[in-house]
PyMOL CGO cylinders between C-alpha atoms (Angstrom):
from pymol import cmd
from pymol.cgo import CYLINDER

trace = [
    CYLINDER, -110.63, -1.64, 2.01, -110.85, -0.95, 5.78, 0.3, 1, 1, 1, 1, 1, 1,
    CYLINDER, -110.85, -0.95, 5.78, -110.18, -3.72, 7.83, 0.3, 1, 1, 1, 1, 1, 1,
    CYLINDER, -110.18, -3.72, 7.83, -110.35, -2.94, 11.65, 0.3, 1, 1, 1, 1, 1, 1,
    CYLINDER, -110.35, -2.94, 11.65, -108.64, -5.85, 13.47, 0.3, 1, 1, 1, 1, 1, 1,
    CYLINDER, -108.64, -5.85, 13.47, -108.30, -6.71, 17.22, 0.3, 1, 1, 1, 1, 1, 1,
    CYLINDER, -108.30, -6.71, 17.22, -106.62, -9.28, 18.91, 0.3, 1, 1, 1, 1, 1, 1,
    CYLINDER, -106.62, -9.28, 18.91, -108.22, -10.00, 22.37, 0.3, 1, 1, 1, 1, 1, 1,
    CYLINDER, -108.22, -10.00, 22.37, -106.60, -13.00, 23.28, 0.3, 1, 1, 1, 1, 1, 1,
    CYLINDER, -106.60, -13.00, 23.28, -102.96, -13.56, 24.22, 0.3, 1, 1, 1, 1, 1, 1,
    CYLINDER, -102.96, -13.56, 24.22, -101.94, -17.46, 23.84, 0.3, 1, 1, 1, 1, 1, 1,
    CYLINDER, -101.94, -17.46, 23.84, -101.91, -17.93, 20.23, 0.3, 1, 1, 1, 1, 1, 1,
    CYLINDER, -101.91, -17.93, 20.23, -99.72, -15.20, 18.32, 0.3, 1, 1, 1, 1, 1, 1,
    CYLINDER, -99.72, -15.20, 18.32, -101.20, -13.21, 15.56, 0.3, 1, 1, 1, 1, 1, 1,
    CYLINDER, -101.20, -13.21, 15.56, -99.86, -11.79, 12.35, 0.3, 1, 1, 1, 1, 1, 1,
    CYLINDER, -99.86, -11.79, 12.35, -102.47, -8.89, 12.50, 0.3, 1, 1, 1, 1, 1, 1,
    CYLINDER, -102.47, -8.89, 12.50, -100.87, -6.97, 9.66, 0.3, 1, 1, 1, 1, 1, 1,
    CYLINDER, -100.87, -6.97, 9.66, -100.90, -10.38, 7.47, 0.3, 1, 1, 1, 1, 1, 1,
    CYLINDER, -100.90, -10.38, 7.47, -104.30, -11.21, 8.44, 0.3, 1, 1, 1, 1, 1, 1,
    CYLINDER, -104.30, -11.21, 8.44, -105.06, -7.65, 7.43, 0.3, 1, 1, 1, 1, 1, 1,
    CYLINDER, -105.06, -7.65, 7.43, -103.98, -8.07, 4.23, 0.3, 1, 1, 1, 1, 1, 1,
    CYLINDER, -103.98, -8.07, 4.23, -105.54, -11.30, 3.50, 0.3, 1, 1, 1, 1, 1, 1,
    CYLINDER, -105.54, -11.30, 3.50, -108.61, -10.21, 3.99, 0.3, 1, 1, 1, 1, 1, 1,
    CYLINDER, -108.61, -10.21, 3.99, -108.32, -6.51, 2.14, 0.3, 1, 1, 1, 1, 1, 1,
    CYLINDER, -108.32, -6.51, 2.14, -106.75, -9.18, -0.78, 0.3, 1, 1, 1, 1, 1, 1,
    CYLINDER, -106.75, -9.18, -0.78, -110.24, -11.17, -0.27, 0.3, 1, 1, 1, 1, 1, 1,
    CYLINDER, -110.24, -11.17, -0.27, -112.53, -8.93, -0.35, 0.3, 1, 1, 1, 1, 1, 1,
    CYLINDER, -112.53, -8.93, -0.35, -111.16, -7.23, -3.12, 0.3, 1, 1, 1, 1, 1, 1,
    CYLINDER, -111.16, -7.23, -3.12, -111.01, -10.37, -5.20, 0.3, 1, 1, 1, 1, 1, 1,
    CYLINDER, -111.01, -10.37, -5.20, -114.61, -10.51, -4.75, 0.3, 1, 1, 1, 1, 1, 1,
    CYLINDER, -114.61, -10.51, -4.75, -115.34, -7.16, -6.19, 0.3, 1, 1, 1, 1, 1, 1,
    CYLINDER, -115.34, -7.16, -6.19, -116.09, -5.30, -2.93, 0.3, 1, 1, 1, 1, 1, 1,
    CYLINDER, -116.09, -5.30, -2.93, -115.40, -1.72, -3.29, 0.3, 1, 1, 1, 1, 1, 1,
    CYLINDER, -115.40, -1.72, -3.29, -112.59, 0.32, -1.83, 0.3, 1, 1, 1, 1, 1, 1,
    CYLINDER, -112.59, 0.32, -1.83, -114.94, 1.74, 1.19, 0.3, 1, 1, 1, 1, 1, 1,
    CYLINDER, -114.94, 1.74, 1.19, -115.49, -1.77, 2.45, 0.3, 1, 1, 1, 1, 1, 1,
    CYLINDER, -115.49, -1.77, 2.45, -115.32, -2.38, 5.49, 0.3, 1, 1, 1, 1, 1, 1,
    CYLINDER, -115.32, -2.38, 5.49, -115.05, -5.45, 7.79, 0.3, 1, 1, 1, 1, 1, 1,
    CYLINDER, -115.05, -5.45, 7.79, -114.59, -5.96, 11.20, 0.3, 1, 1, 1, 1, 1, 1,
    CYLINDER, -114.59, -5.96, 11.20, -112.44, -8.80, 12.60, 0.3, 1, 1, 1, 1, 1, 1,
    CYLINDER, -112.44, -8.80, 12.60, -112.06, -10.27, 16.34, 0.3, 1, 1, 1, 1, 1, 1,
    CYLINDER, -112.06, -10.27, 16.34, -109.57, -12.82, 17.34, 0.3, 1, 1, 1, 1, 1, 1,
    CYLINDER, -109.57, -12.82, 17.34, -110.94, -14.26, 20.59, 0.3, 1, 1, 1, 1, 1, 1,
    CYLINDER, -110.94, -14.26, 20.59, -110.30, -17.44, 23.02, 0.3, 1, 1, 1, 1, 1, 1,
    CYLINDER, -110.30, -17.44, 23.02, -112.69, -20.12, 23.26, 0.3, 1, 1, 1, 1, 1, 1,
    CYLINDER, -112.69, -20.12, 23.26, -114.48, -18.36, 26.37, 0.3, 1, 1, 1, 1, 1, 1,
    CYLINDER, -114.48, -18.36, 26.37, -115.33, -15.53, 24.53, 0.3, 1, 1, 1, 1, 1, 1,
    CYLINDER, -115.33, -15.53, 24.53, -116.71, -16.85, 21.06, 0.3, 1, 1, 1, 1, 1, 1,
    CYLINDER, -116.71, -16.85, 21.06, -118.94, -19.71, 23.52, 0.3, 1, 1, 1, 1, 1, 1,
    CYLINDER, -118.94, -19.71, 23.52, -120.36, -16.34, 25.16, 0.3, 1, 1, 1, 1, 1, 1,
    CYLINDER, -120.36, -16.34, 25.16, -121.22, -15.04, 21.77, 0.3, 1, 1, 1, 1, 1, 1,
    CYLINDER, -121.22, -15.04, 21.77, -122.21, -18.61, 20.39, 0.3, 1, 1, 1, 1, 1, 1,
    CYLINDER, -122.21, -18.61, 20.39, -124.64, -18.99, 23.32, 0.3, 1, 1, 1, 1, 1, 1,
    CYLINDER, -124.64, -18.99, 23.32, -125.83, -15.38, 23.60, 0.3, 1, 1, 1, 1, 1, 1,
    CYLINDER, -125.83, -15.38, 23.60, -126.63, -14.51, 20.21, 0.3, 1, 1, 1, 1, 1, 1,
    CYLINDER, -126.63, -14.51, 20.21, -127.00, -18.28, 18.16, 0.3, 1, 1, 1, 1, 1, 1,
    CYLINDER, -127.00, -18.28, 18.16, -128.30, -20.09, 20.95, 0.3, 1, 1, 1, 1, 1, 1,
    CYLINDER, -128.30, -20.09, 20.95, -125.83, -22.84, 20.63, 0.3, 1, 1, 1, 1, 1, 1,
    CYLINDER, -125.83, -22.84, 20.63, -124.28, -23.52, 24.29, 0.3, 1, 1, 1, 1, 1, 1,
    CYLINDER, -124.28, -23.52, 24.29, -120.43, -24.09, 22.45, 0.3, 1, 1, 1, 1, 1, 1,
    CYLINDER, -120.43, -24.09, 22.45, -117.17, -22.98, 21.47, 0.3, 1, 1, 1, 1, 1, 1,
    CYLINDER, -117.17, -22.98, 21.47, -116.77, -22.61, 17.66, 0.3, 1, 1, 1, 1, 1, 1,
    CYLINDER, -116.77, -22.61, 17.66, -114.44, -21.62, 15.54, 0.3, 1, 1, 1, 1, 1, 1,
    CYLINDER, -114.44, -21.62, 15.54, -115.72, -18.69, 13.51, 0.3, 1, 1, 1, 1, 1, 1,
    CYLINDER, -115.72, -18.69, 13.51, -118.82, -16.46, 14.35, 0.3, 1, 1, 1, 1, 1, 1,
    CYLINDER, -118.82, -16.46, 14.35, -120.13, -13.67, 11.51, 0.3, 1, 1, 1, 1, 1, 1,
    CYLINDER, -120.13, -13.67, 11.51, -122.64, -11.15, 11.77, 0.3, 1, 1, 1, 1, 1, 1,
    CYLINDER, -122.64, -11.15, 11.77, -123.68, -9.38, 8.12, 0.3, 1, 1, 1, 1, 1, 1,
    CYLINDER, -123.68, -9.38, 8.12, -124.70, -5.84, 8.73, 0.3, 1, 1, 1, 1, 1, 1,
    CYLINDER, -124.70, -5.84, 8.73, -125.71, -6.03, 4.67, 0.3, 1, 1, 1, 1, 1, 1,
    CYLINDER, -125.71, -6.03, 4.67, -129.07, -8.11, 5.34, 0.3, 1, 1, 1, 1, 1, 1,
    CYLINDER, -129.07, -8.11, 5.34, -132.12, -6.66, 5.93, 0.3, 1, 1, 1, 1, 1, 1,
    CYLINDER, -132.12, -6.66, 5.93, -134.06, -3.71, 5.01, 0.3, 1, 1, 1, 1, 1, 1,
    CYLINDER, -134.06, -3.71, 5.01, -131.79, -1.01, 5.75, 0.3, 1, 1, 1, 1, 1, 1,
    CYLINDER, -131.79, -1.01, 5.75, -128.40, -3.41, 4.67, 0.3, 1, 1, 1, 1, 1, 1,
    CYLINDER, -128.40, -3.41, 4.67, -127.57, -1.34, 1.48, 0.3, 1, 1, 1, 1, 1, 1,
    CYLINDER, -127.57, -1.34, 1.48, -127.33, 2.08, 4.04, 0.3, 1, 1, 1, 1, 1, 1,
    CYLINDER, -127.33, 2.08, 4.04, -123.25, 1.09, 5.25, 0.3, 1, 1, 1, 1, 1, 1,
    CYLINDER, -123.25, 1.09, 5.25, -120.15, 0.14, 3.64, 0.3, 1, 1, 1, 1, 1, 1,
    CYLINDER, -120.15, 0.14, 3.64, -119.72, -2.25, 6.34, 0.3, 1, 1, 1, 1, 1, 1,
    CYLINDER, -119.72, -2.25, 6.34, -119.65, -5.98, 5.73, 0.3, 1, 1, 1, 1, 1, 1,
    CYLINDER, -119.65, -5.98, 5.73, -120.22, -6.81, 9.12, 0.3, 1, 1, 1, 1, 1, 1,
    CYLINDER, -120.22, -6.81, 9.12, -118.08, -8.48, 12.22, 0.3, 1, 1, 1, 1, 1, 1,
    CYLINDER, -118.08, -8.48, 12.22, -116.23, -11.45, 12.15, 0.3, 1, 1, 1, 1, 1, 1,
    CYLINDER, -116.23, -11.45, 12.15, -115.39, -13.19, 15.32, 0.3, 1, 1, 1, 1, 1, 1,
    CYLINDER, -115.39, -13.19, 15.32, -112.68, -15.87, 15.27, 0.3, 1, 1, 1, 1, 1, 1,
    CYLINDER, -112.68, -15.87, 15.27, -111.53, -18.15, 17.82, 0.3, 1, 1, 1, 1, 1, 1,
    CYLINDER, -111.53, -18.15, 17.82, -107.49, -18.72, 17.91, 0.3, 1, 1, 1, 1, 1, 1,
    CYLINDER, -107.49, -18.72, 17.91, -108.21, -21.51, 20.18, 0.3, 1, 1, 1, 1, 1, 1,
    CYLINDER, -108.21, -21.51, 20.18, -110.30, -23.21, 18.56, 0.3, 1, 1, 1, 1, 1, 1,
    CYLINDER, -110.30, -23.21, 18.56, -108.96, -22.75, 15.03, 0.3, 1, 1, 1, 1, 1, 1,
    CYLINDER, -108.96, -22.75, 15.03, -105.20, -24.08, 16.54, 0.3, 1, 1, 1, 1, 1, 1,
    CYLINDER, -105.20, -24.08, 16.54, -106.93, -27.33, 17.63, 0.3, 1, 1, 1, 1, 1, 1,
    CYLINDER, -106.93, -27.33, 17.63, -108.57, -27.60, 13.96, 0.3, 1, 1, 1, 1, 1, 1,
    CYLINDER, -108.57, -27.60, 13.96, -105.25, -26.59, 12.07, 0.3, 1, 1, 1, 1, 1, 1,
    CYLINDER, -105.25, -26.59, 12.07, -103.70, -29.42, 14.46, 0.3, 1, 1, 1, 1, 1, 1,
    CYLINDER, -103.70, -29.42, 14.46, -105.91, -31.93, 13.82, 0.3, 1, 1, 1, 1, 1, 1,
    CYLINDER, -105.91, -31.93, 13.82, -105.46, -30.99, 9.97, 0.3, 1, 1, 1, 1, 1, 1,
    CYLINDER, -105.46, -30.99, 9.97, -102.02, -31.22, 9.69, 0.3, 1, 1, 1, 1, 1, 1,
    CYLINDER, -102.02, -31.22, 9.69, -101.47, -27.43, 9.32, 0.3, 1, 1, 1, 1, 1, 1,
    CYLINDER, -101.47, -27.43, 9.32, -99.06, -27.16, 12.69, 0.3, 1, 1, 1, 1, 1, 1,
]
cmd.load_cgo(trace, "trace")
């Protein structure tokens, strides 16, 4: 599994190499094969309301974003899953709320 990871915000810290590994462990429990790839962003609240309101229409922050690159006509062409675009800020506040911090 290939899991290309980038942290572009600074106030929350990351465990990129754990993340990494969650997800290669995930995708691997669902029977993806080994040239999968996926594509993760860690983003602030600013950024994933951007991508919200410029690609979903929806005028809000929210706390996960994905885009499948495996729908379609031409999805079976890449080993690529697609992007997933997560926001630190927002999932803090949820994992708050929850009990998790």
């Amino acid at each position: 599994m290939r899991i290309i990871l980038s942290n572009r915000q600074r106030r929350h810290r990351i465990e990129t190499k754990r993340l990494s590994m969650a997800a290669a462990r995930i995708l691997s429990v669902l029977g993806c094969p080994e040239d999968t790839e996926l594509s993760v962003s860690i983003v602030g609240d600013r950024t994933i309301r951007r991508i919200n309101r410029d690609y979903l229409e929806r005028d809000c922050a929210t706390n996960v974003i994905s885009f499948s690159l495996r729908e379609g006509e031409w999805g079976e062409i890449s080993t690529a899953l697609g992007d997933v675009v997560i926001s630190a800020d927002t999932a803090a506040r949820e994992a708050e709320a929850g009990g998790m911090f």
